[in-house]
NUVOMI-584581 format. One record per residue: z, x, y of N, C-alpha, C in turn. Coordinates in pm, whole numbers. Example, Ala and Ser with C-alpha at 12.3 -4.5 7.8 and 13.67 -1.06 7.14 Angstrom:
% residues 2
<node n_pz="780" n_px="1319" n_py="-569" ca_pz="780" ca_px="1230" ca_py="-450" c_pz="780" c_px="1320" c_py="-330"/>
<node n_pz="708" n_px="1285" n_py="-225" ca_pz="714" ca_px="1367" ca_py="-106" c_pz="787" c_px="1290" c_py="3"/>
***
This chain:
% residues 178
<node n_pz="0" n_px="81" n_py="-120" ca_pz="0" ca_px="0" ca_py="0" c_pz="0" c_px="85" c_py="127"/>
<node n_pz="68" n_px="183" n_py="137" ca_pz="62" ca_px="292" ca_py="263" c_pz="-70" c_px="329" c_py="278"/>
<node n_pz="-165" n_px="354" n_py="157" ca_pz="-275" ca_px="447" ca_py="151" c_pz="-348" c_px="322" c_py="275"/>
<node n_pz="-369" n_px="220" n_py="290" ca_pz="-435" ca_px="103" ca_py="347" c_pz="-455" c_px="134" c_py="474"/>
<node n_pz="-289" n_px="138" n_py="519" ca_pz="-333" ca_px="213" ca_py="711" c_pz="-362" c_px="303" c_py="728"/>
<node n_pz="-320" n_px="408" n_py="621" ca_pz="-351" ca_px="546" ca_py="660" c_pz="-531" c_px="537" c_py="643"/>
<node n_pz="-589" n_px="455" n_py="549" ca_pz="-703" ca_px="470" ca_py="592" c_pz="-788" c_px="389" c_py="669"/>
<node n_pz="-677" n_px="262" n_py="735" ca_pz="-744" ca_px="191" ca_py="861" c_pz="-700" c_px="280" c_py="989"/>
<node n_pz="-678" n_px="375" n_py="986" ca_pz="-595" ca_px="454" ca_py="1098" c_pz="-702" c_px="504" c_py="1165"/>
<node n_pz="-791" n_px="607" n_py="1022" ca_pz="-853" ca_px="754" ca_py="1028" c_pz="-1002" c_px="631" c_py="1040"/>
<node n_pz="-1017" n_px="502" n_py="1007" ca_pz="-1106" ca_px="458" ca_py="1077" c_pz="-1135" c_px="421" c_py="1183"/>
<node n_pz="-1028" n_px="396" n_py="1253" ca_pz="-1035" ca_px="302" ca_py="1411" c_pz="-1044" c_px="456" c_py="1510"/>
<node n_pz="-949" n_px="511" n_py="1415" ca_pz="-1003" ca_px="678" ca_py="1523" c_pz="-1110" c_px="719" c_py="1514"/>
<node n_pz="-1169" n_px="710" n_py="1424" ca_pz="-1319" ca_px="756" ca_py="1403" c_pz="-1409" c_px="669" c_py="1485"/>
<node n_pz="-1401" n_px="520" n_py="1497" ca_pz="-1509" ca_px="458" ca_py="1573" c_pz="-1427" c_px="447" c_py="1680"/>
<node n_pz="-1313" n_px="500" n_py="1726" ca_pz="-1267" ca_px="512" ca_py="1906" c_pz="-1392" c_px="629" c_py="1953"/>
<node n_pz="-1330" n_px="746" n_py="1874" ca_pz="-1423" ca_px="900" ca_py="1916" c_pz="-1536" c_px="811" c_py="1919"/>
<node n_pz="-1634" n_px="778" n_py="1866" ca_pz="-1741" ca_px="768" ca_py="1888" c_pz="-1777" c_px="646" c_py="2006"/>
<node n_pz="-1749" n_px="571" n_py="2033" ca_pz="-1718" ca_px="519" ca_py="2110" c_pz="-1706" c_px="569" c_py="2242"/>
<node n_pz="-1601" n_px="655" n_py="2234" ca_pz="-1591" ca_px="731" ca_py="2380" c_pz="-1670" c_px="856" c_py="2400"/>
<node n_pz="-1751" n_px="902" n_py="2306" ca_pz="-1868" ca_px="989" ca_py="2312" c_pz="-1991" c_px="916" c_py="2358"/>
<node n_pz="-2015" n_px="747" n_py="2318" ca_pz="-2116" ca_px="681" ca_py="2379" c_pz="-2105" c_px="667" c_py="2548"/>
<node n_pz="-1981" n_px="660" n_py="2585" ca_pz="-1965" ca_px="596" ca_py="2673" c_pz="-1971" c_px="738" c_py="2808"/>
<node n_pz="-1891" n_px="809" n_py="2754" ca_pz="-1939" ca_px="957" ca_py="2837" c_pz="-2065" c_px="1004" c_py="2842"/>
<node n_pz="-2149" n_px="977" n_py="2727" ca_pz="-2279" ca_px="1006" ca_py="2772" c_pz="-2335" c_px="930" c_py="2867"/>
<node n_pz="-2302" n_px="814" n_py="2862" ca_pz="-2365" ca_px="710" ca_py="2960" c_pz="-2306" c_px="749" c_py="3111"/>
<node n_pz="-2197" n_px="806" n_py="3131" ca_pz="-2107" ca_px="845" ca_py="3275" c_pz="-2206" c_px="1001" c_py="3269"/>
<node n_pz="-2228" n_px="1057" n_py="3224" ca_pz="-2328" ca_px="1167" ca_py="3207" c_pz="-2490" c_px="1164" c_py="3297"/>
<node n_pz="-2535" n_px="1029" n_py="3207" ca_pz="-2650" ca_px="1019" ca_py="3258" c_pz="-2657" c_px="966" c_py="3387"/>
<node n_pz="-2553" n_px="895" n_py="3429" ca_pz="-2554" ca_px="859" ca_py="3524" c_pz="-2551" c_px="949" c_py="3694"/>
<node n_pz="-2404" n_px="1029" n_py="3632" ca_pz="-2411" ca_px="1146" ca_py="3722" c_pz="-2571" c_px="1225" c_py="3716"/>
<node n_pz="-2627" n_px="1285" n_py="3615" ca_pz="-2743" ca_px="1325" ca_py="3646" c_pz="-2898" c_px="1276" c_py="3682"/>
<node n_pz="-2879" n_px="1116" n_py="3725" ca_pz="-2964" ca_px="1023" ca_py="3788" c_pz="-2874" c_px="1065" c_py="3942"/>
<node n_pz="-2787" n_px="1017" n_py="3930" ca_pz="-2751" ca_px="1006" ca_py="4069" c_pz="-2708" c_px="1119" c_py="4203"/>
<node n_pz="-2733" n_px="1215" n_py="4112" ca_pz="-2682" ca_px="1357" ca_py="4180" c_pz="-2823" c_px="1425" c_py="4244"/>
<node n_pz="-2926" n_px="1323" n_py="4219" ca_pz="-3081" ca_px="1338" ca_py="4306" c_pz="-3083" c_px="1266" c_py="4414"/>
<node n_pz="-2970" n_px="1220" n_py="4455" ca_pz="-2937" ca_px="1029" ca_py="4574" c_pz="-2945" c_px="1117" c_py="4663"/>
<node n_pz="-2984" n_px="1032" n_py="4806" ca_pz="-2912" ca_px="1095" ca_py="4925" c_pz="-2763" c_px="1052" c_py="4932"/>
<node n_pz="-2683" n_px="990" n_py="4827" ca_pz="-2576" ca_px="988" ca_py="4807" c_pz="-2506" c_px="893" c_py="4720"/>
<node n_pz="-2487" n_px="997" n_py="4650" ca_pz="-2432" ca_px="1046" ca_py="4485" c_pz="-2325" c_px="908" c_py="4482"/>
<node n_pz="-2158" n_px="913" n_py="4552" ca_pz="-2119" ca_px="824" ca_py="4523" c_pz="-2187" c_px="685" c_py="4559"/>
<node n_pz="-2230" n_px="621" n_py="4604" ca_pz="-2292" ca_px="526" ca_py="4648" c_pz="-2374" c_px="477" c_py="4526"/>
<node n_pz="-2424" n_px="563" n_py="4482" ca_pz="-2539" ca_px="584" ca_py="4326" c_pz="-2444" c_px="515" c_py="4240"/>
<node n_pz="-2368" n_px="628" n_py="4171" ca_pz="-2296" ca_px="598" ca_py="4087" c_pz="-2173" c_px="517" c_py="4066"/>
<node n_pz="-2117" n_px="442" n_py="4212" ca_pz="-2083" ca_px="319" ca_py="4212" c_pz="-2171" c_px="178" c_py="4178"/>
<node n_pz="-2264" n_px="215" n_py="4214" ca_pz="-2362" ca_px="93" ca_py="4201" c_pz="-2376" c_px="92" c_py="4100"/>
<node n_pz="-2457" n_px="207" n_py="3973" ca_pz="-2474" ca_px="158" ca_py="3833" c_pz="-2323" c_px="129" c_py="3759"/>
<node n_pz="-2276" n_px="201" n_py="3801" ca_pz="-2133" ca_px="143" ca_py="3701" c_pz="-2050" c_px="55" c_py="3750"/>
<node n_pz="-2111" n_px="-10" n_py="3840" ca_pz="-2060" ca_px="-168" ca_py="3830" c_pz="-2165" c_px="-283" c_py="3740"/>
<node n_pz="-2258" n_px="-234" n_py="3689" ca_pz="-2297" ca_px="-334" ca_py="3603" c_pz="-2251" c_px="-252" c_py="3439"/>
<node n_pz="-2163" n_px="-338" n_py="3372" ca_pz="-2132" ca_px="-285" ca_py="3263" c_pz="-2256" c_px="-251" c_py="3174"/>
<node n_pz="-2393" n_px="-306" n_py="3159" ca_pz="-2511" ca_px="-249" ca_py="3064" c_pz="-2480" c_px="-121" c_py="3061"/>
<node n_pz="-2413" n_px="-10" n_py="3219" ca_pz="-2468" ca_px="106" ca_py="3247" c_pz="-2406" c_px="209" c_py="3079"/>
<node n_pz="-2340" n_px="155" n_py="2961" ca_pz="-2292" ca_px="221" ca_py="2881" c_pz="-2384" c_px="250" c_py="2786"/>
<node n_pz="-2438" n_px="152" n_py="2787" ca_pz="-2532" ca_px="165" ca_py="2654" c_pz="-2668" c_px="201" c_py="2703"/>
<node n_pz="-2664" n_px="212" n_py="2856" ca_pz="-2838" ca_px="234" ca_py="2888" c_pz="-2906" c_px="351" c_py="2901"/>
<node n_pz="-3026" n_px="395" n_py="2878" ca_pz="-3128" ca_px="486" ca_py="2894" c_pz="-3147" c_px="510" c_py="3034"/>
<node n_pz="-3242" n_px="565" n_py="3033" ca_pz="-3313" ca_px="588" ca_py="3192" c_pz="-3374" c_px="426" c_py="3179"/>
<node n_pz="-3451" n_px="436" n_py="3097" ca_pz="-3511" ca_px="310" ca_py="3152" c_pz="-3441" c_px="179" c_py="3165"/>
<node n_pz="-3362" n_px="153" n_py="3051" ca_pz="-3222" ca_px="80" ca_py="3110" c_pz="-3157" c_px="106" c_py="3185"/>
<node n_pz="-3137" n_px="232" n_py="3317" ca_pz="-3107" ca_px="195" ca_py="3428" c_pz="-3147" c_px="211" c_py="3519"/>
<node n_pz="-3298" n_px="173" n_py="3475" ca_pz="-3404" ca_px="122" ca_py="3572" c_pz="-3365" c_px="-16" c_py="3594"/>
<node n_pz="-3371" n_px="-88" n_py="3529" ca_pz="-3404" ca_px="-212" ca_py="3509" c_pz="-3234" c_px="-261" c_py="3537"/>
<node n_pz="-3170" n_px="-190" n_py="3538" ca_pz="-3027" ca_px="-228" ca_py="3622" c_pz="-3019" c_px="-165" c_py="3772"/>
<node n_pz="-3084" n_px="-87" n_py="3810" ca_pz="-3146" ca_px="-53" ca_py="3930" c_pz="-3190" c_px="-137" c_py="4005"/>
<node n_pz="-3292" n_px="-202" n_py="3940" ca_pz="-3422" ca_px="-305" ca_py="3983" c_pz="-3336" c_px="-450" c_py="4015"/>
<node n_pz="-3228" n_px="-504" n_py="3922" ca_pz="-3153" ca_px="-610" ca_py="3936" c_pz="-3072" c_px="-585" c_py="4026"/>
<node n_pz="-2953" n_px="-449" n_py="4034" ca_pz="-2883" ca_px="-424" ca_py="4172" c_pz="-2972" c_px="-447" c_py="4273"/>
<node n_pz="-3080" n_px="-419" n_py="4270" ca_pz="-3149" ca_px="-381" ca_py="4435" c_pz="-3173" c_px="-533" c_py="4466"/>
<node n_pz="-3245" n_px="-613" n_py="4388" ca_pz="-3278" ca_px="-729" ca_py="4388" c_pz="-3180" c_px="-843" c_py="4469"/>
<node n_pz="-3093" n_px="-818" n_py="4373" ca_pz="-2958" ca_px="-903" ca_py="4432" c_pz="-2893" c_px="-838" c_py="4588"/>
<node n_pz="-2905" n_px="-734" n_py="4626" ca_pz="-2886" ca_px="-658" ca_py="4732" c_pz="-2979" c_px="-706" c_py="4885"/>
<node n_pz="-3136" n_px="-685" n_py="4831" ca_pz="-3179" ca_px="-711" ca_py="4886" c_pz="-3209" c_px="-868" c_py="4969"/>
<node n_pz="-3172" n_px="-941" n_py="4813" ca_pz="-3170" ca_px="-1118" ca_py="4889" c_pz="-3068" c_px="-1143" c_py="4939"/>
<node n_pz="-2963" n_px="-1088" n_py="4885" ca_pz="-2814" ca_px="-1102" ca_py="4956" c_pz="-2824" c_px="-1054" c_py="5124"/>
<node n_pz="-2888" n_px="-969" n_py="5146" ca_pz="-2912" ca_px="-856" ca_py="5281" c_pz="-3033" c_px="-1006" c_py="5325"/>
<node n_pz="-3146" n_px="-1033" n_py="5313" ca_pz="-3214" ca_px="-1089" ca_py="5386" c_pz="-3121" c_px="-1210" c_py="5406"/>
<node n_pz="-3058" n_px="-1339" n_py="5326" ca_pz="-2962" ca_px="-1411" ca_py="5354" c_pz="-2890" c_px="-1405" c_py="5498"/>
<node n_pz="-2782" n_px="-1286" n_py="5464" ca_pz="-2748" ca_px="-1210" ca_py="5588" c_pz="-2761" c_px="-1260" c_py="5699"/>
<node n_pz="-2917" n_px="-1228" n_py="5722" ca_pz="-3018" ca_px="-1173" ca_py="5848" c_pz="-3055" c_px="-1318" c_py="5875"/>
<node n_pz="-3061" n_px="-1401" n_py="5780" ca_pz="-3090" ca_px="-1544" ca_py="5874" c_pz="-2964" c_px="-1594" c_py="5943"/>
<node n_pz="-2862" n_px="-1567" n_py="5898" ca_pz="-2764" ca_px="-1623" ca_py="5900" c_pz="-2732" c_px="-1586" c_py="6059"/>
<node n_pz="-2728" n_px="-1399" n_py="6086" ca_pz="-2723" ca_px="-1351" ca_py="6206" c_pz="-2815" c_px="-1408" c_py="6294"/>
<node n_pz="-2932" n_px="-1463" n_py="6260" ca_pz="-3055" ca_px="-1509" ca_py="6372" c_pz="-2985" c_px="-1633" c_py="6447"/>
<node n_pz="-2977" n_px="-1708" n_py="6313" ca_pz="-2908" ca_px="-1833" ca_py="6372" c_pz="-2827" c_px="-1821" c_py="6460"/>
<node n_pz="-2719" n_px="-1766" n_py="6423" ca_pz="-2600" ca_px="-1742" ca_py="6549" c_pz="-2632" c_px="-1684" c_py="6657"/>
<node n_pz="-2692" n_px="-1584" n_py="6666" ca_pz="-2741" ca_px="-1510" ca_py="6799" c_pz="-2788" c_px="-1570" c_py="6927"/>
<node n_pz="-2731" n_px="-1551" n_py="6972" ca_pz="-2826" ca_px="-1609" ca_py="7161" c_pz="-2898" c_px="-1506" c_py="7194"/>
<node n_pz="-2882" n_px="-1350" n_py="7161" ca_pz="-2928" ca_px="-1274" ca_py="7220" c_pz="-3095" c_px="-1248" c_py="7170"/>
<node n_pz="-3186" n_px="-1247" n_py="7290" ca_pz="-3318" ca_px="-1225" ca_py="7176" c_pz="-3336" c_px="-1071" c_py="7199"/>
<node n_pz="-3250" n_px="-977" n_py="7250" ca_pz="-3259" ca_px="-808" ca_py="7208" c_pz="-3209" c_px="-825" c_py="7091"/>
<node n_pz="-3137" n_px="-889" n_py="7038" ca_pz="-3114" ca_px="-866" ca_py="6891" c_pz="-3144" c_px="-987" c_py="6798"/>
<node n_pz="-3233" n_px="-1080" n_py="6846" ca_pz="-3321" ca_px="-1159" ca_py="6784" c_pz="-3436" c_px="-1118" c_py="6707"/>
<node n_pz="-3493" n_px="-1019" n_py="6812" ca_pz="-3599" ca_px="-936" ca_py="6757" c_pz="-3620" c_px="-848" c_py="6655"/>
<node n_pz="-3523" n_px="-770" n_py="6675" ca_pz="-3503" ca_px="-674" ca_py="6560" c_pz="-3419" c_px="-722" c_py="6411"/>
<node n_pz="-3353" n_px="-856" n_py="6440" ca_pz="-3342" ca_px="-898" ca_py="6312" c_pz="-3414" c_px="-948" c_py="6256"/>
<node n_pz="-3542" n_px="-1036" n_py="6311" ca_pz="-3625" ca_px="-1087" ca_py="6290" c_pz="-3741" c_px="-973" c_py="6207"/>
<node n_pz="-3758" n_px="-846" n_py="6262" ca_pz="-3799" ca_px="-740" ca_py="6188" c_pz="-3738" c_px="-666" c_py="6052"/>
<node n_pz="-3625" n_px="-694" n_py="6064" ca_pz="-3569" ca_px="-649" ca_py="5959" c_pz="-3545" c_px="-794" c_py="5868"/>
<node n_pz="-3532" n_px="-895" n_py="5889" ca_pz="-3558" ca_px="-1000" ca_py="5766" c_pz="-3717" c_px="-1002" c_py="5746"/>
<node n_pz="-3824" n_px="-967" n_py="5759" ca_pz="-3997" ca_px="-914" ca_py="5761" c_pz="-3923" c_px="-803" c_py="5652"/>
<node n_pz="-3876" n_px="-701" n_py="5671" ca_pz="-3890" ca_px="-574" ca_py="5611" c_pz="-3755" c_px="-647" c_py="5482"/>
<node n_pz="-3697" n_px="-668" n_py="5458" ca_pz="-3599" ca_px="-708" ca_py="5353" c_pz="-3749" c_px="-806" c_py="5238"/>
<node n_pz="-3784" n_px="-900" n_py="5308" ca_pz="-3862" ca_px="-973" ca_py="5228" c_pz="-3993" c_px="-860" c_py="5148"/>
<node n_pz="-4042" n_px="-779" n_py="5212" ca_pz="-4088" ca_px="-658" ca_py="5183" c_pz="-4054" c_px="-641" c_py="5066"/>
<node n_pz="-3924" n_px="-571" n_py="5131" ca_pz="-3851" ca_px="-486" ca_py="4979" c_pz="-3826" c_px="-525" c_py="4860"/>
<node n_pz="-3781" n_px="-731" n_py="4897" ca_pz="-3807" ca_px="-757" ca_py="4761" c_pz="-3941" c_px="-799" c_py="4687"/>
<node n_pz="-4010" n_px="-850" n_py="4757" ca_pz="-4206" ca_px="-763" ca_py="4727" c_pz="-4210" c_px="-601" c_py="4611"/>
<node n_pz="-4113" n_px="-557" n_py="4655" ca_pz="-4140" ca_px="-427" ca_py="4561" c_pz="-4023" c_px="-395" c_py="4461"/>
<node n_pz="-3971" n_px="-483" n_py="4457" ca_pz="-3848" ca_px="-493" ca_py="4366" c_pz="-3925" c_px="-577" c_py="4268"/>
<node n_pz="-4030" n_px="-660" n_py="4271" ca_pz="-4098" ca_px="-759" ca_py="4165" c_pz="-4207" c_px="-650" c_py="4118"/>
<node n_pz="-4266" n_px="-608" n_py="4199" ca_pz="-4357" ca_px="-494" ca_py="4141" c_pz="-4297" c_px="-365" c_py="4042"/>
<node n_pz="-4167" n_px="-323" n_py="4081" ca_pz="-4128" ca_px="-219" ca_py="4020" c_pz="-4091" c_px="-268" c_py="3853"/>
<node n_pz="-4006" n_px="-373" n_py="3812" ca_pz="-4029" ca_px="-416" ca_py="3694" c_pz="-4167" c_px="-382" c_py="3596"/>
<node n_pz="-4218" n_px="-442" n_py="3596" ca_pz="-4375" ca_px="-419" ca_py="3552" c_pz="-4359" c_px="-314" c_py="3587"/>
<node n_pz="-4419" n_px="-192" n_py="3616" ca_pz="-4464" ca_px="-59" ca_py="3629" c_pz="-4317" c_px="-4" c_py="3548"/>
<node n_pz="-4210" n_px="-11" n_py="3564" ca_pz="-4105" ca_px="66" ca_py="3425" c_pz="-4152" c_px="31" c_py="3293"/>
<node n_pz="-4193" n_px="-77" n_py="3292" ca_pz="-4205" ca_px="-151" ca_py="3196" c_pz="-4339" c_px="-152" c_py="3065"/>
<node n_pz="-4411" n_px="-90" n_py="3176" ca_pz="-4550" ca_px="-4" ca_py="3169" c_pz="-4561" c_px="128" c_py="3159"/>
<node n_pz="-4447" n_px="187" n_py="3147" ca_pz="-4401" ca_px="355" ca_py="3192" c_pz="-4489" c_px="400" c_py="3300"/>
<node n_pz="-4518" n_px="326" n_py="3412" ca_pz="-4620" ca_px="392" ca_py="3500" c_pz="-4503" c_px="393" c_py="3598"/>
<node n_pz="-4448" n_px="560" n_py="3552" ca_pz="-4373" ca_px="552" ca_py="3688" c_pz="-4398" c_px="621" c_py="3841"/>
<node n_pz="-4548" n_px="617" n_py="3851" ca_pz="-4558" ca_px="676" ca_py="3982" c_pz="-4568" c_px="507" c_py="4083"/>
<node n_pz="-4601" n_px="426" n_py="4007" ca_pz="-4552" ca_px="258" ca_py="4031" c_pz="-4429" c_px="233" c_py="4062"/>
<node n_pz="-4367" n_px="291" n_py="4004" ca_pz="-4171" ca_px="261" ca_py="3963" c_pz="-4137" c_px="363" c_py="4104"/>
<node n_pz="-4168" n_px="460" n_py="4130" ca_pz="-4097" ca_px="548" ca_py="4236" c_pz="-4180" c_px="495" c_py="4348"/>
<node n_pz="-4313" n_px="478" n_py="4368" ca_pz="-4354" ca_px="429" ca_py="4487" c_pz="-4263" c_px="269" c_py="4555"/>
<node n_pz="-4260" n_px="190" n_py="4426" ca_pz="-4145" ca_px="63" ca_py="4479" c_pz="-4013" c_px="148" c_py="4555"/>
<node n_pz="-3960" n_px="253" n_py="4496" ca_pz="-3870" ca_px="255" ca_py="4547" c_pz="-3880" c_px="356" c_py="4680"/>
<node n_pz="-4002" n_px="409" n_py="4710" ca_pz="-4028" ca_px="496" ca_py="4856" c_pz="-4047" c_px="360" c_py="4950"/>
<node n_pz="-4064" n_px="229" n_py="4886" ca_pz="-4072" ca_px="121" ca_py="4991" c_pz="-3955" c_px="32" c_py="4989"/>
<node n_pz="-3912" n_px="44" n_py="4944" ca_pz="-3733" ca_px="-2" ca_py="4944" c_pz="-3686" c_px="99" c_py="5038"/>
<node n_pz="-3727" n_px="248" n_py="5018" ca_pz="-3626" ca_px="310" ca_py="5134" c_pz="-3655" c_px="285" c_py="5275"/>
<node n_pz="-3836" n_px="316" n_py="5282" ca_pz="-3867" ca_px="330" ca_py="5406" c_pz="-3833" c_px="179" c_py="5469"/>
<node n_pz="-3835" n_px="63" n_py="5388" ca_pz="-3817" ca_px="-51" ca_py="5510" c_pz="-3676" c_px="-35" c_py="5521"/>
<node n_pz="-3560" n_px="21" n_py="5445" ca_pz="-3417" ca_px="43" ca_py="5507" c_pz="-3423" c_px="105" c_py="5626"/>
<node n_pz="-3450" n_px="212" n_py="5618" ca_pz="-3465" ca_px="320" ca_py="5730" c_pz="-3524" c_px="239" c_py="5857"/>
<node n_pz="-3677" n_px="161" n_py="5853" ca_pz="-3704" ca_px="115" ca_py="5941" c_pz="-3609" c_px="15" c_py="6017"/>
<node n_pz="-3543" n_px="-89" n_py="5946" ca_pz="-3467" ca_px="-162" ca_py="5967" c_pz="-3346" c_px="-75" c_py="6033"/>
<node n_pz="-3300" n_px="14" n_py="6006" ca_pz="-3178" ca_px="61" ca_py="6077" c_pz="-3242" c_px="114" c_py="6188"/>
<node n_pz="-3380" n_px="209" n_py="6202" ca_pz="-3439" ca_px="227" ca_py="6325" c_pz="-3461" c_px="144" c_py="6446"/>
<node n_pz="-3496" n_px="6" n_py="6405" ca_pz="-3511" ca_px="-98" ca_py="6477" c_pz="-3396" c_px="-137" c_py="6621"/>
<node n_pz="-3261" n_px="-76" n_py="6540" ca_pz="-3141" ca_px="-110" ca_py="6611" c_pz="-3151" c_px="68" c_py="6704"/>
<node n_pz="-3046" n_px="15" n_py="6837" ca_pz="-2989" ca_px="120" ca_py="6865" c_pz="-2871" c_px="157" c_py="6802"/>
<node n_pz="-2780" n_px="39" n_py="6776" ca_pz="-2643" ca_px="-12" ca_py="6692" c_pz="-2659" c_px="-69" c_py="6619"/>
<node n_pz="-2680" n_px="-61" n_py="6498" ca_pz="-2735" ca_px="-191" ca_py="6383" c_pz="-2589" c_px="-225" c_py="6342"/>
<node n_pz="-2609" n_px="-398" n_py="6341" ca_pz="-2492" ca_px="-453" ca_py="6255" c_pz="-2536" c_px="-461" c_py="6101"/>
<node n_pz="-2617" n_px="-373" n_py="6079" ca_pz="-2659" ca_px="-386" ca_py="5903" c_pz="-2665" c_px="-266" c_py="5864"/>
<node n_pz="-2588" n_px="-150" n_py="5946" ca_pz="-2577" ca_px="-27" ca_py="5919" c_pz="-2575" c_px="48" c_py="5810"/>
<node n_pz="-2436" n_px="29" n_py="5718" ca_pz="-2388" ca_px="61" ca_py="5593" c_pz="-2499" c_px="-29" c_py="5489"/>
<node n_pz="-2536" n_px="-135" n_py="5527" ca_pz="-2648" ca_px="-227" ca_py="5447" c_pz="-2729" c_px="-169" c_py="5384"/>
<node n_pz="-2796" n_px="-109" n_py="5543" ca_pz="-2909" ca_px="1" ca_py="5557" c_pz="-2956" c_px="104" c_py="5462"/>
<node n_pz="-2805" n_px="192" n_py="5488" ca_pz="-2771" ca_px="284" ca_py="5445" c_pz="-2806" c_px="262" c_py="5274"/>
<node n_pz="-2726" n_px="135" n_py="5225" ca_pz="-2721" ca_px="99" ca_py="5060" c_pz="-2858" c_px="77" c_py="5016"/>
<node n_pz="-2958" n_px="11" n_py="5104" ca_pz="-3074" ca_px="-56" ca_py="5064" c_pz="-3144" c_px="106" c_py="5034"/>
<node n_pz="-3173" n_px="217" n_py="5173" ca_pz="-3203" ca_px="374" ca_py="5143" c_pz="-3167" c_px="432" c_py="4955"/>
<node n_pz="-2993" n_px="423" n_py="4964" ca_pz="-2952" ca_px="492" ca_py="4841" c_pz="-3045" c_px="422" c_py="4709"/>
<node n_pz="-3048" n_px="303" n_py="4683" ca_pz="-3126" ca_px="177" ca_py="4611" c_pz="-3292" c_px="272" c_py="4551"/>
<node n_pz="-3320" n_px="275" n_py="4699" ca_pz="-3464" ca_px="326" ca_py="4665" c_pz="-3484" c_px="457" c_py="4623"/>
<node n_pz="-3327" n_px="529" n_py="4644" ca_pz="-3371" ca_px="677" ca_py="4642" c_pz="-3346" c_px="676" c_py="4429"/>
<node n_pz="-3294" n_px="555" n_py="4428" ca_pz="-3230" ca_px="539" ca_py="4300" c_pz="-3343" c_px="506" c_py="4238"/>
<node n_pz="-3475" n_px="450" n_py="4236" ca_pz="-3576" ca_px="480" ca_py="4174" c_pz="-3666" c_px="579" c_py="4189"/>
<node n_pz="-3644" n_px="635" n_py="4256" ca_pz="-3745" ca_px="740" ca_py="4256" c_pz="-3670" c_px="909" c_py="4157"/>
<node n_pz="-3533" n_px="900" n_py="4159" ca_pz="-3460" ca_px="974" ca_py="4122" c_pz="-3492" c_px="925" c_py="3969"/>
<node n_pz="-3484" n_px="836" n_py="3901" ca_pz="-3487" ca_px="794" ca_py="3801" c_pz="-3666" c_px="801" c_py="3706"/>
<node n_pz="-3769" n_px="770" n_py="3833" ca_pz="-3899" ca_px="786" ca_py="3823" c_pz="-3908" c_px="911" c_py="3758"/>
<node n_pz="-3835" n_px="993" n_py="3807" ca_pz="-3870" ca_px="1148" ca_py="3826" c_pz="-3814" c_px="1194" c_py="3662"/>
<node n_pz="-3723" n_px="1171" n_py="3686" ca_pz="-3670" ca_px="1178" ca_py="3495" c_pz="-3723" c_px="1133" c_py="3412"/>
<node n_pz="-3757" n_px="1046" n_py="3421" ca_pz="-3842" ca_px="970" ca_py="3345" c_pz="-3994" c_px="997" c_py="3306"/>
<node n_pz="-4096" n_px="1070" n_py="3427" ca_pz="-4176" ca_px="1144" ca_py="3400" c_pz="-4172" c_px="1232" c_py="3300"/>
<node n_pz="-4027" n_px="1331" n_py="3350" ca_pz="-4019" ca_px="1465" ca_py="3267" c_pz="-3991" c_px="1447" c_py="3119"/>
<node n_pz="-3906" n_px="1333" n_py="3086" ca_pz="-3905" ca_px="1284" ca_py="2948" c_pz="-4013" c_px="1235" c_py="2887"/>
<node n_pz="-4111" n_px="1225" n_py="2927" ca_pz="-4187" ca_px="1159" ca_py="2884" c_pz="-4304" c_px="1276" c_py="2895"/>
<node n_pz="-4320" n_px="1398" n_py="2941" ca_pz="-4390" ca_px="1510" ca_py="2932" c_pz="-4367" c_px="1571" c_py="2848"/>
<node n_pz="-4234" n_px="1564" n_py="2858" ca_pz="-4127" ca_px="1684" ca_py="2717" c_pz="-4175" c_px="1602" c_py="2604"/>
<node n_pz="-4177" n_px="1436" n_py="2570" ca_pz="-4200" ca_px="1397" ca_py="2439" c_pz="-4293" c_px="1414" c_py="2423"/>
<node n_pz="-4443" n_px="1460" n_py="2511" ca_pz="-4573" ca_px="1492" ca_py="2450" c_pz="-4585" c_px="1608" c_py="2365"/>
<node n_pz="-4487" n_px="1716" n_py="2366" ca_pz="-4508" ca_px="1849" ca_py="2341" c_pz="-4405" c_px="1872" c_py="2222"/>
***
């Protein structure tokens, strides 16, 4: 009867270790996706708030990339109507009005980038995300003071997060030719 736990013991330890070897690899890959960001924590807060990020590949966290940004981005254009409405001011009518134009954009290329991971065409997959950055950037340009600053800033990290991922993803996929 002893022999029973002792060998449910040396099993549950055995599939803990492994377990926590899956799961460090996944905090692994992540750091080395995200350590290409214009900023790293920002990166790697974002994927590891969607729990998939344990079990996923590059290309699984593409495609948790593609859903963060997604939800980011409609959440961010939302936002921006919301600010229009309230505003009296049309100096800052205008430029929100440009930056809900450039949000709708971005998610324009958040529907495109799917398909192209999905296709392994990732010079598709990183170009979505050079247009996720540049309409951030534009959008914070727009302002002298942007009230969508840090937004901004997240929508930039987002895009730099596919193209960082594009890029790996190439090279894996060069290395498996050879």
């Amino acid at each position: 009867m002893a022999r029973i736990p002792r060998t449910f013991f040396l099993l549950a330890l055995l599939l803990s270790s492994l377990s926590c070897s899956c799961v460090m690899g996944a905090f692994d890959l992540v750091d080395k996706v995200c350590i290409q960001n214009t900023s790293p924590p920002i990166c790697r807060e974002a994927l590891r708030s969607d729990v998939r990020f344990a079990v996923s590949d590059l290309t699984g966290l593409g495609y948790i990339a593609i859903d963060l940004t997604r939800r980011h981005v409609t959440a961010t254009s939302n936002r921006i109507k919301v600010l229009i409405a309230q505003t009296q001011d049309p100096g800052l009518k205008k430029p929100l009005a440009f930056c809900e134009q450039k949000y709708r954009e971005a998610l324009f290329a958040c529907e495109r980038a799917g398909p192209s991971l999905g296709e392994r065409y990732y010079e598709g997959f990183s170009a979505a995300g050079d247009a996720v950055s540049s309409l951030g950037k534009a959008c914070q340009n727009a302002f002298g003071a942007s009230p969508l600053g840090s937004i901004n800033k997240k929508t930039v990290v987002f895009g730099d997060l596919f193209r960082s991922l594009a890029s790996l993803l190439s090279k894996s996929q060069v290395q498996n030719m050879y």
